[in-house]
N, C-alpha and C positions, 0 to 999 in steps of 0.2 A: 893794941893796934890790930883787932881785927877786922878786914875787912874780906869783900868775898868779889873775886874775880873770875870770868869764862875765859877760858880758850878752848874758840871753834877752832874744825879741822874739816875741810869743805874740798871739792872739787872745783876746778879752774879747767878753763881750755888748755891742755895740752899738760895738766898737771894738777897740784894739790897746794891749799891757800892753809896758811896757820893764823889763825887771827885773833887777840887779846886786847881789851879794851884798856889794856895800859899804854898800847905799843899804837901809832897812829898809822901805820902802813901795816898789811900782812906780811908774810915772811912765803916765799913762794919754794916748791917743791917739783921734781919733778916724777918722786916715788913717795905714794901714799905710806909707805910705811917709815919713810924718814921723815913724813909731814907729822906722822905719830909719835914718831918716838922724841922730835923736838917738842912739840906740845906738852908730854908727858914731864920731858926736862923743865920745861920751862914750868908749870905746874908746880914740880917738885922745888925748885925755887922759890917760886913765890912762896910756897909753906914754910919752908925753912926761913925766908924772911919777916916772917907770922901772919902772911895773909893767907884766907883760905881760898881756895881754886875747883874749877871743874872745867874740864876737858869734855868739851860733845865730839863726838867724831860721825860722821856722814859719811856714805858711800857714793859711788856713781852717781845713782839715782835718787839721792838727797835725803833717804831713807836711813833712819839712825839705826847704829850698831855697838855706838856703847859710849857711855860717860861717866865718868872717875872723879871721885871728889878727893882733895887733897887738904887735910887738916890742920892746920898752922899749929897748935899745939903740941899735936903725936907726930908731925909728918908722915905718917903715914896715908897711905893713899886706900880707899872702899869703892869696891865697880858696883856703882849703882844699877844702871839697865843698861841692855842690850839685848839684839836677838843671842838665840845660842849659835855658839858655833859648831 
């Protein structure tokens, strides 16, 4: 059963959108880094139920900063790119 799913991690007015093309509504936030760290949950999920996932995450200015691939096999998670920190 593999298959391969995103969740974005995006800016909203007055806050931060999680979005997964399993899920038909986003999940709203109103601290980017709790909009992260569900995405990252919800990622690590899906792997463990053997699909494979990546996390993009965006900033402010729509400008990416890093995305995680999550491997249904290993569950283990690989950060692919981003700026440095």
């Amino acid at each position: 059963m593999s298959s391969f799913h995103t969740v974005l991690v995006g800016p909203v007015d007055g806050g931060w959108r999680v979005e997964c093309d399993l899920a038909g509504q986003p999940l709203m936030f109103l601290s980017g880094a709790r909009a992260e760290a569900q995405a990252k949950a919800l990622a690590a999920g899906l792997a463990k139920s053997g699909y494979d996932a990546h996390v993009v995450i965006r900033d402010r200015s729509d400008a990416l900063v890093g995305a995680t691939r999550y491997f249904s096999q290993s569950g283990a998670a690989v950060r692919q790119e981003g700026r440095p920190a």
